[in-house]
N, C-alpha and C positions, 0 to 999 in steps of 0.2 A: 755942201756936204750934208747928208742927213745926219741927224743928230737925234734918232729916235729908242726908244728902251726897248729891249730886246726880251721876249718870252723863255721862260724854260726850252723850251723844243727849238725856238730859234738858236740860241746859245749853244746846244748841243748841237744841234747840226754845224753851230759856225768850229765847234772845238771838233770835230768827229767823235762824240764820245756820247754816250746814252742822257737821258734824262733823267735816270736814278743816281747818275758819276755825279753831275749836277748837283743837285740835292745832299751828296756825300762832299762834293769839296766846300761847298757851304758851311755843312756843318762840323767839318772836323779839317779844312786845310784853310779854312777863312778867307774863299774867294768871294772878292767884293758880289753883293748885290744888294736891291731894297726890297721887303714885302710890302706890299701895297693892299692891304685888305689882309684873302688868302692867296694872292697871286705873288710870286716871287718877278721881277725887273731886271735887266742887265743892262748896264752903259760896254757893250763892244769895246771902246777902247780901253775902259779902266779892267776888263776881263784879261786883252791882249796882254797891256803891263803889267799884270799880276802875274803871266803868265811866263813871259821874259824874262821877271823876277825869280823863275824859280817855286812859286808858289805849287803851280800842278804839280811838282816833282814828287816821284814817289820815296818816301825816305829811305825804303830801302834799297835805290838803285846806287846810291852812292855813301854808303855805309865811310862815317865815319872814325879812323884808326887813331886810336891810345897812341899806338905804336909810334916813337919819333927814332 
């Protein structure tokens, strides 16, 4: 199995999602990656389980209710 780090642009194309979402769920949903210099890294699988988790969800697709 390859087990190599994954670019910006690779990562978006693996997620269907831009390379500026990228960059946004980084800095404000705390999807794993490392900087390495100025180049941002992705481990593919630790992105997957982040993702499983929950992590890309948008907060407001599932609005939270007071309400009991």
């Amino acid at each position: 199995m390859e087990d190599r780090w994954l670019s910006v642009d690779e990562i978006a194309g693996h997620l269907g999602i831009k390379r500026d979402t990228v960059y946004k769920w980084v800095g404000e949903r705390g999807m794993p990656g490392h900087k390495i210099g100025r180049l941002w890294k992705f481990n593919k699988g630790a992105v997957d389980e982040w993702v499983r988790s929950g992590g890309a969800r948008d907060a407001r697709e599932n609005p939270k209710s007071d309400a009991s």
